[in-house]
PQR file with spaces between the fields and no chain letter, atoms N, CA, C, O and H, PARSE charges and radii, in Angstrom:
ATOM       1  N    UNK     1      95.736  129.875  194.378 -0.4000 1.5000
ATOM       2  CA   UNK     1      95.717  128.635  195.092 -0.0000 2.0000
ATOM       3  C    UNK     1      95.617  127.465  194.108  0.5500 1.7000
ATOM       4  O    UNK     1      95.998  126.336  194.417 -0.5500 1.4000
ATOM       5  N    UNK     2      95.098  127.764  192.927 -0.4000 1.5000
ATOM       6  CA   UNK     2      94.967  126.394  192.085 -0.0000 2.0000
ATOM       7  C    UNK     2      96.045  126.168  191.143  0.5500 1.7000
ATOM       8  O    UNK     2      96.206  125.035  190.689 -0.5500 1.4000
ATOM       9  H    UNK     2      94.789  128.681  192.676  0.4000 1.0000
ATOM      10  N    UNK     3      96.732  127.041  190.833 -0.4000 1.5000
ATOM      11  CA   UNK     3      98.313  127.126  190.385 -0.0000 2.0000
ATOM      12  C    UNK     3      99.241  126.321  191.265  0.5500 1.7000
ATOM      13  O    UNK     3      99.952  125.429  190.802 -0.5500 1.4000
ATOM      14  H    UNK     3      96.602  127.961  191.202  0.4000 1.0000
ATOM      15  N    UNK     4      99.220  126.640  192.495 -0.4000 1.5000
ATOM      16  CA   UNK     4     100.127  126.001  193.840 -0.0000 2.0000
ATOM      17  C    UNK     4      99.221  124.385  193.817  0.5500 1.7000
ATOM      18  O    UNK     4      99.952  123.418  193.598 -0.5500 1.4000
ATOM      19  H    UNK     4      98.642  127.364  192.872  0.4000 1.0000
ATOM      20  N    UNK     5      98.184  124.175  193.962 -0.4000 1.5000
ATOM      21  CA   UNK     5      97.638  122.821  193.831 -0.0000 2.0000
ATOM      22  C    UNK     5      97.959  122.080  192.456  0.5500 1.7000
ATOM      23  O    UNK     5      97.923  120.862  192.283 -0.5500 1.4000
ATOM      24  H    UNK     5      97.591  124.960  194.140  0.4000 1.0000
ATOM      25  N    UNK     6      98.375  123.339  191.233 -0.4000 1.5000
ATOM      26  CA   UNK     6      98.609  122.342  189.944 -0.0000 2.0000
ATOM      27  C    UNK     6     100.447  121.676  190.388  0.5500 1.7000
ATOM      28  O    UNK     6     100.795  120.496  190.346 -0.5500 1.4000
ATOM      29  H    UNK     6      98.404  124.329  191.373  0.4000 1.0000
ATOM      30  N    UNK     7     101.345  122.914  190.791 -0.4000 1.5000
ATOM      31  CA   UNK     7     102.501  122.438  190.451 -0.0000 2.0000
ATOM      32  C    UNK     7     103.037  121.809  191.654  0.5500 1.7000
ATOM      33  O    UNK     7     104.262  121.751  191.757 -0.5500 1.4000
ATOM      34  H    UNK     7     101.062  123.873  190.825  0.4000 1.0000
ATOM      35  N    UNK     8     102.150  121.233  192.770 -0.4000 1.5000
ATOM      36  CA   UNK     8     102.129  120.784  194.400 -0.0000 2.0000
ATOM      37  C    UNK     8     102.046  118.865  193.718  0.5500 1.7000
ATOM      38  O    UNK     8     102.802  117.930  193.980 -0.5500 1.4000
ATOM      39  H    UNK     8     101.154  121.280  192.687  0.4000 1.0000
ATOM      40  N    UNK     9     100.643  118.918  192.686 -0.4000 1.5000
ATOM      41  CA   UNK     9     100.223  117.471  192.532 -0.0000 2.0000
ATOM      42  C    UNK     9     101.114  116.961  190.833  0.5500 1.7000
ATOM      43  O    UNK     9     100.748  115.910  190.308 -0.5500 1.4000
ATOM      44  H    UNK     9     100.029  119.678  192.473  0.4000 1.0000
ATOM      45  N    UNK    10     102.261  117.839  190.130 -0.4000 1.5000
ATOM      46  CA   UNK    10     102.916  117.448  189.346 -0.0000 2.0000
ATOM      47  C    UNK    10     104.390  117.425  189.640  0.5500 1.7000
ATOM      48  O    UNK    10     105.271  117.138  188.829 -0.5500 1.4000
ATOM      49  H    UNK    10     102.558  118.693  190.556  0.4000 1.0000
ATOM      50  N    UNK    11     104.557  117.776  190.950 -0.4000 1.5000
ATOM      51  CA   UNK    11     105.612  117.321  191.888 -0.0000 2.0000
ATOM      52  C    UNK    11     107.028  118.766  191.633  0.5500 1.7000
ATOM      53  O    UNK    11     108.198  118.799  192.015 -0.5500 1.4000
ATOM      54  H    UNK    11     103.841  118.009  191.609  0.4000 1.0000
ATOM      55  N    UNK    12     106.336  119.601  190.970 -0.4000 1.5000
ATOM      56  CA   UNK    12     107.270  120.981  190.971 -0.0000 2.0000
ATOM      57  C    UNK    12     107.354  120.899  192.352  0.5500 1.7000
ATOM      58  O    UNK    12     108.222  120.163  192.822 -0.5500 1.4000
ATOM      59  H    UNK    12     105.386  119.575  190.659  0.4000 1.0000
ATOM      60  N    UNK    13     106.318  121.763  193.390 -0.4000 1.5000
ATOM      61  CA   UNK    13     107.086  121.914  194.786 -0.0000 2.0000
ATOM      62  C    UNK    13     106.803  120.473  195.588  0.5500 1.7000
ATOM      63  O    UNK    13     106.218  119.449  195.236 -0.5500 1.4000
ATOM      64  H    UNK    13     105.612  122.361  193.008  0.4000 1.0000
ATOM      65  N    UNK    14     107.456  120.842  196.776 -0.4000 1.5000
ATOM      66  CA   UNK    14     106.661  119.654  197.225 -0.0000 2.0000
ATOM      67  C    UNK    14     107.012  119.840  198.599  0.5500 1.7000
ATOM      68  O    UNK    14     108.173  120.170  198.842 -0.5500 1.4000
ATOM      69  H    UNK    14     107.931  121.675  197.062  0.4000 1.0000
ATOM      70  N    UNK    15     105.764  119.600  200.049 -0.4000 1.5000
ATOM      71  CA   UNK    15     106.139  120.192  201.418 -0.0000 2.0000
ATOM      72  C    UNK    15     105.968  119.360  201.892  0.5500 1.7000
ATOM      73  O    UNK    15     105.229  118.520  201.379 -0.5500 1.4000
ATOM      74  H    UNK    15     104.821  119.332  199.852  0.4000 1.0000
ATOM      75  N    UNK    16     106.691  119.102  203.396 -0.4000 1.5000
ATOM      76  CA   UNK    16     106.522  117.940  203.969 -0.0000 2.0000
ATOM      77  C    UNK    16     105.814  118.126  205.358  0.5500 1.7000
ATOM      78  O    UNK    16     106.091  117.189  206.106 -0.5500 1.4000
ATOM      79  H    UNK    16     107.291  119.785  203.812  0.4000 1.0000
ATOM      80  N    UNK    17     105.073  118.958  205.861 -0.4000 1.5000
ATOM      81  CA   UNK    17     103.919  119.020  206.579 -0.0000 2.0000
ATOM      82  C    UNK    17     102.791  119.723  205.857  0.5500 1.7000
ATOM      83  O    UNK    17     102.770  120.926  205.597 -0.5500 1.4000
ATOM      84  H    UNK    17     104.848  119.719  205.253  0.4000 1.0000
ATOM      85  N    UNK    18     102.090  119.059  205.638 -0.4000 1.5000
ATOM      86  CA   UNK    18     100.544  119.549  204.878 -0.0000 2.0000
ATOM      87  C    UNK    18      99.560  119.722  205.568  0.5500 1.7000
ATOM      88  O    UNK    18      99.536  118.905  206.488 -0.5500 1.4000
ATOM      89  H    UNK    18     102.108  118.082  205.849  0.4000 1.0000
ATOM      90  N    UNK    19      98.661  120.453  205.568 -0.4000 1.5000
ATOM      91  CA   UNK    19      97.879  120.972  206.368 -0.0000 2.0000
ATOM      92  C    UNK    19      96.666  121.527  205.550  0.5500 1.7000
ATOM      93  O    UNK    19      95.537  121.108  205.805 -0.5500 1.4000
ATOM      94  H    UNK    19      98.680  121.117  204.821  0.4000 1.0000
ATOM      95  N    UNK    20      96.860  122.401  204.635 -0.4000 1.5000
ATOM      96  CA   UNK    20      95.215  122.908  203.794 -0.0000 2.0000
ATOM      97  C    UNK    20      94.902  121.911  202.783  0.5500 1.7000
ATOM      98  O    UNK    20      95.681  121.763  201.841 -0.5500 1.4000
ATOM      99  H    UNK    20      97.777  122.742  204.428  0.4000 1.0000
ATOM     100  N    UNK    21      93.534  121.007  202.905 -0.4000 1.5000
ATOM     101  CA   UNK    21      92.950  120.121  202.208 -0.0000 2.0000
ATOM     102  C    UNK    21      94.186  118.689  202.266  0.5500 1.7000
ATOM     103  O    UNK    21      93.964  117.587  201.765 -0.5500 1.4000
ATOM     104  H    UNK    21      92.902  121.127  203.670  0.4000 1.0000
ATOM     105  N    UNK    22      95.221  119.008  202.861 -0.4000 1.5000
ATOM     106  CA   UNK    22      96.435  118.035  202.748 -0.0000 2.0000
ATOM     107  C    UNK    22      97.507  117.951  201.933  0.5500 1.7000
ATOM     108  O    UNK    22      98.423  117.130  201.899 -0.5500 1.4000
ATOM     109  H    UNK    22      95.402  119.903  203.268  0.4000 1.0000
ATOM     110  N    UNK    23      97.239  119.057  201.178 -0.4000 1.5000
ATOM     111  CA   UNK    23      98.264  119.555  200.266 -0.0000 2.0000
ATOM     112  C    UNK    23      99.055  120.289  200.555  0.5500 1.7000
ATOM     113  O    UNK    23     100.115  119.745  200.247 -0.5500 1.4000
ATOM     114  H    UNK    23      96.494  119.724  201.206  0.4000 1.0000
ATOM     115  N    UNK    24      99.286  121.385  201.041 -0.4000 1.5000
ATOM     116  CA   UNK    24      99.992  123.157  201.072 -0.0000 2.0000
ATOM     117  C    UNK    24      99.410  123.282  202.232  0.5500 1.7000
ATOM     118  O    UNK    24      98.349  122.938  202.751 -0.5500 1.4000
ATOM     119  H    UNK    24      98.424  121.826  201.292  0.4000 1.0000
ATOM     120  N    UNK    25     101.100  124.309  202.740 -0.4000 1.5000
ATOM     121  CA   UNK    25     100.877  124.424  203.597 -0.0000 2.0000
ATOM     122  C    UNK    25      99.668  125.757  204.005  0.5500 1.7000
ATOM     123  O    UNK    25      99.357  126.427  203.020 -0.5500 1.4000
ATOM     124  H    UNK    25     101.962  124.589  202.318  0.4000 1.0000
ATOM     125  N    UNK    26      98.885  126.235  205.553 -0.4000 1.5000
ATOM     126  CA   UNK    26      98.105  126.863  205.563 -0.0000 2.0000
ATOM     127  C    UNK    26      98.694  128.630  205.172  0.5500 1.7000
ATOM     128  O    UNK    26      98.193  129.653  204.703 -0.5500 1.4000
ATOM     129  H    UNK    26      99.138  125.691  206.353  0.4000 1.0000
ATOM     130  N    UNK    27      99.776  128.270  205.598 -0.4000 1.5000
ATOM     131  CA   UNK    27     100.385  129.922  205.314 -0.0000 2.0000
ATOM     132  C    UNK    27     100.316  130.401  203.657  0.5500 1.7000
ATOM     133  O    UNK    27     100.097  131.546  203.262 -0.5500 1.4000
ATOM     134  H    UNK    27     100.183  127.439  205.978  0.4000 1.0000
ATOM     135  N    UNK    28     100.602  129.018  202.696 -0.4000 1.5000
ATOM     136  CA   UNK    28     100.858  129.764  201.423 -0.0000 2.0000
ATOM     137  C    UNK    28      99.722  130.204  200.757  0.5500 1.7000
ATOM     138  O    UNK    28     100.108  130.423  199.609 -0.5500 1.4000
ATOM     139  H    UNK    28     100.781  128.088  203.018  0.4000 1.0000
ATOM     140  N    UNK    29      98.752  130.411  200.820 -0.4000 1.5000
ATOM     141  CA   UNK    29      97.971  131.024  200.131 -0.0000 2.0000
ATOM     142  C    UNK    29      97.382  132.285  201.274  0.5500 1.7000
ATOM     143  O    UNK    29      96.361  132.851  200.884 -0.5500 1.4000
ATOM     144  H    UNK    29      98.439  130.234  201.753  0.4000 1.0000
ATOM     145  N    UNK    30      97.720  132.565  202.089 -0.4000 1.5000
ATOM     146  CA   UNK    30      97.529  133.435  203.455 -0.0000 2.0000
ATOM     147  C    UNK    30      98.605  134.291  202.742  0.5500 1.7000
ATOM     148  O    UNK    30      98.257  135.321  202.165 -0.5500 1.4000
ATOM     149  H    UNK    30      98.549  132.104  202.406  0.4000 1.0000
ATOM     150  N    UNK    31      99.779  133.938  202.762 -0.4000 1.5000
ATOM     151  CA   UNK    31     101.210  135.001  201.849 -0.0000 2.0000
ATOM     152  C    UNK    31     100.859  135.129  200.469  0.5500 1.7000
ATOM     153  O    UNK    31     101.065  136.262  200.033 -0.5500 1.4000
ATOM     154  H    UNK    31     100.062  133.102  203.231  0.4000 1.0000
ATOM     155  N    UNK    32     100.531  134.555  199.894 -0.4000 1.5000
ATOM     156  CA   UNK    32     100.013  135.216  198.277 -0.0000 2.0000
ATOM     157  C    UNK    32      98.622  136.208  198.520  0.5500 1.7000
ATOM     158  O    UNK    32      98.379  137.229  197.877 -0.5500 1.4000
ATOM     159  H    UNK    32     100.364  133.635  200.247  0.4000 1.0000
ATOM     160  N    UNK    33      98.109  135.856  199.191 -0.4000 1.5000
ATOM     161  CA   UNK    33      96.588  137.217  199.081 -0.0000 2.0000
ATOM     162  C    UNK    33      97.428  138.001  199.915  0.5500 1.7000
ATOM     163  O    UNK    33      96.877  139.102  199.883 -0.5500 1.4000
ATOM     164  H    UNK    33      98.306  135.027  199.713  0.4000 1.0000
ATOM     165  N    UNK    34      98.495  138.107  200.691 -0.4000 1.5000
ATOM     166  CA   UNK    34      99.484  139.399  201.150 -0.0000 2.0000
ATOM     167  C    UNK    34      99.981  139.884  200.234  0.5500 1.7000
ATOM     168  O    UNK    34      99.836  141.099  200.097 -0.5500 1.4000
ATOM     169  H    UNK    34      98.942  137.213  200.717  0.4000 1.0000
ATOM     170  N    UNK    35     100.541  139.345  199.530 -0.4000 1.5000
ATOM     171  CA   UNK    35     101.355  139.312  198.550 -0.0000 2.0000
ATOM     172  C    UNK    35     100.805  140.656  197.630  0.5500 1.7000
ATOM     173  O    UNK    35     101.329  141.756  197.454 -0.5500 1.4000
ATOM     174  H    UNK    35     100.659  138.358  199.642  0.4000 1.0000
ATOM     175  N    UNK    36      99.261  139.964  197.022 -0.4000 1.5000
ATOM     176  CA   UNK    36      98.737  140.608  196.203 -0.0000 2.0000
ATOM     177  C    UNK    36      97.919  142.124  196.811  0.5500 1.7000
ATOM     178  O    UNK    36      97.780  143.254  196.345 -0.5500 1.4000
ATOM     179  H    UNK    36      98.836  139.071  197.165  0.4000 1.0000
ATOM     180  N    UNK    37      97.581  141.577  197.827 -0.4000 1.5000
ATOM     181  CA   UNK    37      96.860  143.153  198.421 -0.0000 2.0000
ATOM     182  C    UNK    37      98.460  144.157  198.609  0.5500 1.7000
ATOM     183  O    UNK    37      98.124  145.316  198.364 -0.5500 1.4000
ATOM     184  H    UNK    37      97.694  140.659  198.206  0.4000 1.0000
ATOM     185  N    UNK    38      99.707  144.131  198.877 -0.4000 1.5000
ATOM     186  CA   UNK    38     101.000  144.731  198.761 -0.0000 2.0000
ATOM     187  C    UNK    38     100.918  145.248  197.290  0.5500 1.7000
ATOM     188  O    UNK    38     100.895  146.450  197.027 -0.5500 1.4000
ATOM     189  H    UNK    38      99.980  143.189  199.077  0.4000 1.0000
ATOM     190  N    UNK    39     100.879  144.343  196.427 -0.4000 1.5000
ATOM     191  CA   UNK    39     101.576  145.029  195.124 -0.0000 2.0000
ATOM     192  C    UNK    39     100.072  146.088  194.807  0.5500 1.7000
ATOM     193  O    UNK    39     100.201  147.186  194.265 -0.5500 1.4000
ATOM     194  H    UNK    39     100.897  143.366  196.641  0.4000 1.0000
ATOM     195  N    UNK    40      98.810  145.588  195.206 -0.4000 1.5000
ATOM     196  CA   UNK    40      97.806  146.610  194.760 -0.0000 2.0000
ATOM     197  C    UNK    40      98.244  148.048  195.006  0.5500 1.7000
ATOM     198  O    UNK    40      98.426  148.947  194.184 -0.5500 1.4000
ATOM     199  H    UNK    40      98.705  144.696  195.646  0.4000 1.0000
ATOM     200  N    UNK    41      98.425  148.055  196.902 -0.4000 1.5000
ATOM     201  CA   UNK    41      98.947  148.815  197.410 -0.0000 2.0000
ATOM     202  C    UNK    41      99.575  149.807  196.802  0.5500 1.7000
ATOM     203  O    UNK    41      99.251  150.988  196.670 -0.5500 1.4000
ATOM     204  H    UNK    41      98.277  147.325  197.569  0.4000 1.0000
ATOM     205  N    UNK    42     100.778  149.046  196.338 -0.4000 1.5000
ATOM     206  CA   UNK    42     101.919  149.567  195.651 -0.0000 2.0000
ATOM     207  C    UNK    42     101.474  150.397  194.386  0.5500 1.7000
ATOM     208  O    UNK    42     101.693  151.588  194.163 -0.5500 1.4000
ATOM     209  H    UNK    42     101.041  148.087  196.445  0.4000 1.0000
ATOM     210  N    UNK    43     100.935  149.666  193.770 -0.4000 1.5000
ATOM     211  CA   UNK    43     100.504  150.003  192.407 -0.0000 2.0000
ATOM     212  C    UNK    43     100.066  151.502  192.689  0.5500 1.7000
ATOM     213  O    UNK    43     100.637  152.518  192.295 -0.5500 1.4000
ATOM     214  H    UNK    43     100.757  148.699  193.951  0.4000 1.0000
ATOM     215  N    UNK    44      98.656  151.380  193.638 -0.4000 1.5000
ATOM     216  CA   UNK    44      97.809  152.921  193.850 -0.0000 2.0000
ATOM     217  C    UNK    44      98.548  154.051  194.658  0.5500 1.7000
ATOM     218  O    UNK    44      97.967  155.084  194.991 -0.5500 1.4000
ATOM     219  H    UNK    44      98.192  150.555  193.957  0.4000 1.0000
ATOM     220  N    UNK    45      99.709  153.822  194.918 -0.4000 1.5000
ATOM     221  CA   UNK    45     100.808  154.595  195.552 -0.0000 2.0000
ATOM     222  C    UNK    45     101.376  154.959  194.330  0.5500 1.7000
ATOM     223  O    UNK    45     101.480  156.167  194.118 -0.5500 1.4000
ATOM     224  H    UNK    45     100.182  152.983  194.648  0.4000 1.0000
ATOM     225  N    UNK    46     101.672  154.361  193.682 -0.4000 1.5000
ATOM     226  CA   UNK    46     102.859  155.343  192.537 -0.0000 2.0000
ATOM     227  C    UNK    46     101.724  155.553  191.515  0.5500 1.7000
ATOM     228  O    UNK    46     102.208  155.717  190.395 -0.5500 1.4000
ATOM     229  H    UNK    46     101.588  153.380  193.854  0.4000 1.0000
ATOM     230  N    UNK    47     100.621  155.595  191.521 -0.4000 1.5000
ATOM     231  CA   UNK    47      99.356  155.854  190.410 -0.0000 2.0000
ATOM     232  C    UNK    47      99.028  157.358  191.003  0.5500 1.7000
ATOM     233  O    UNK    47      98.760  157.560  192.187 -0.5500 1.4000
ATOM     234  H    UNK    47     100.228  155.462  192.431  0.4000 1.0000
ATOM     235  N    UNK    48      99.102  158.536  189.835 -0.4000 1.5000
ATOM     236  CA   UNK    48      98.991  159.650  190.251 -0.0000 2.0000
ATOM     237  C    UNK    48      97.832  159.938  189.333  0.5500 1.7000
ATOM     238  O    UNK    48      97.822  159.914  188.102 -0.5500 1.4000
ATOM     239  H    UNK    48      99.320  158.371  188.873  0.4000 1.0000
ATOM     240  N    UNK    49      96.765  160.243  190.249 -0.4000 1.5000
ATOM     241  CA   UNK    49      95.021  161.115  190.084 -0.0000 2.0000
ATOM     242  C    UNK    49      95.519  161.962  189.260  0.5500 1.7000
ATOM     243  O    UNK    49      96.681  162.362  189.339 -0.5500 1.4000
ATOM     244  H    UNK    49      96.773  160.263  191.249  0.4000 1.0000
ATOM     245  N    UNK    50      94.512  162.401  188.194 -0.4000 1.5000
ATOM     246  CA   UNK    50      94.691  163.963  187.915 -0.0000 2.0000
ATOM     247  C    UNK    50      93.821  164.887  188.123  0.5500 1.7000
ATOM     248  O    UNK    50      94.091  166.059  187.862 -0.5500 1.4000
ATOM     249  H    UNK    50      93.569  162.077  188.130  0.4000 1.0000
């Protein structure tokens, strides 16, 4: 979330309904912790115990 707030307030992205703190929207950091609990997922799926 503070990556998306760095490149949100140096005008990389930029959204035109804001909604969390008034910056970003509420979904994008809701889809990145998806995001990341998926690739964990992923990860401990092709990670073989011995």
């Amino acid at each position: 979330m503070a990556s998306e707030y760095f490149f949100i307030s140096t005008g990389v992205e930029t959204f035109i309904r804001n909604s969390l703190f008034g910056v970003m929207p509420l979904w994008l950091p809701i889809l990145w912790g998806y995001g990341f609990i998926a690739i964990r997922r992923g990860v401990e799926a092709l990670t073989i115990d011995s």
